[in-house]
N, C-alpha and C positions, 0 to 999 in steps of 0.2 A: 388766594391764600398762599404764605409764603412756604417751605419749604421748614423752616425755624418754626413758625408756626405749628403746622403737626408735628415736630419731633416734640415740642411744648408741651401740646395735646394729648398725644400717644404717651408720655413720660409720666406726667400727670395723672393721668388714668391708669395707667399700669401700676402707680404707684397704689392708689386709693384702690381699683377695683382687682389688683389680683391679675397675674399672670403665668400660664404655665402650672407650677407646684404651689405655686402661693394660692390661696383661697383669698376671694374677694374680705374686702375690711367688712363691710357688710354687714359676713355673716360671722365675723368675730366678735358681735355683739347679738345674735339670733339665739331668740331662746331665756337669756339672761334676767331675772328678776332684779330689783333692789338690795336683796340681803346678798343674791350670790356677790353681785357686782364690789357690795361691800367686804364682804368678809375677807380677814385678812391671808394670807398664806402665810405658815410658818417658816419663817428667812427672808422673805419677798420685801423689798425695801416700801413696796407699795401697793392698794389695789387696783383691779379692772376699771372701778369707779376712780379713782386718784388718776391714772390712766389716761383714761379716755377725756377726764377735765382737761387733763393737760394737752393732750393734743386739739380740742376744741379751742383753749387758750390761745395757744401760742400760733396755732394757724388763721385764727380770727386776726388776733396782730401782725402778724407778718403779712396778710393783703390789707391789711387795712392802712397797716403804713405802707404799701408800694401802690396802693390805691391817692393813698394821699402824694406821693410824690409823684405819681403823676398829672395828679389835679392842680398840682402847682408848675405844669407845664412842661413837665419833661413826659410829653409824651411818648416816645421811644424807649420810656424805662431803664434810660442808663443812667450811670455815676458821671458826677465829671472826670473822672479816668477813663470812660468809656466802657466800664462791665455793663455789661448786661445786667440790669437788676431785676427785669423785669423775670427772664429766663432765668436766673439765680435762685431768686424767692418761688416759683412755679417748682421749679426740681426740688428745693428746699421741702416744700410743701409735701409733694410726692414722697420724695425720701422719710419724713418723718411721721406719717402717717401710715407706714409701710413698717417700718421699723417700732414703732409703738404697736401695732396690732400684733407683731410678733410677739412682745411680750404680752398681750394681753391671751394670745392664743398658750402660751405656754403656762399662764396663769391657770386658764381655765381648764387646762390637761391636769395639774397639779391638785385642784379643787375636784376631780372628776366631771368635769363639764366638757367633754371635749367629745365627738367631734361636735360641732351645735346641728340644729337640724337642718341648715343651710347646706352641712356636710364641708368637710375639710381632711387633711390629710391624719391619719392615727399612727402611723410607724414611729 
């Protein structure tokens, strides 16, 4: 395994399961029924449930298309530029699943749902 390899790994994971102060993604959804997940906050552009669609969304297509380019042969997961696509869309991934739980975590402090029973931080 290469060296690129786990920082991928590690990145990716850190993003999804929580590092440090961050509470795993998780448990930003632990506890949660249907009406809470719906209901809206007053200001909140969106819910828990609108939320978490989207980040299901949009990370299903982002490997699904770097899934597909590389079934068409660019197995090393670059561009013809030479990026990295592969490492690109992985961090991508990370980053955005990381950053959506945060707002869902601040959602559900808002709704009084917080901390969930997973536990996460309350200051």
């Amino acid at each position: 395994m290469s060296t690129m390899e786990d920082v991928l790994r590690f990145t990716l994971i850190a993003g999804v399961e929580g590092e440090g102060a961050s509470p795993a993604s998780s448990n930003a959804l632990d506890g949660l029924d249907w009406q809470l997940a719906g209901r809206r906050v007053p200001g909140a552009p969106y819910t828990i449930q609108q939320s978490a669609n989207h980040i299901i969304y949009w990370n299903g297509f982002s490997l699904a298309a770097l899934a597909a380019y590389i079934r068409e042969g660019n197995l090393e997961g670059k561009t013809p530029s030479g990026r990295r696509l592969r490492a690109d869309v992985l961090r991508g991934v990370g980053s955005h699943v990381s950053y959506h739980f945060g707002q869902i975590a601040l959602l559900r402090r808002m709704l009084g749902a917080w901390p969930p029973r997973g536990g996460g931080d309350t200051w």
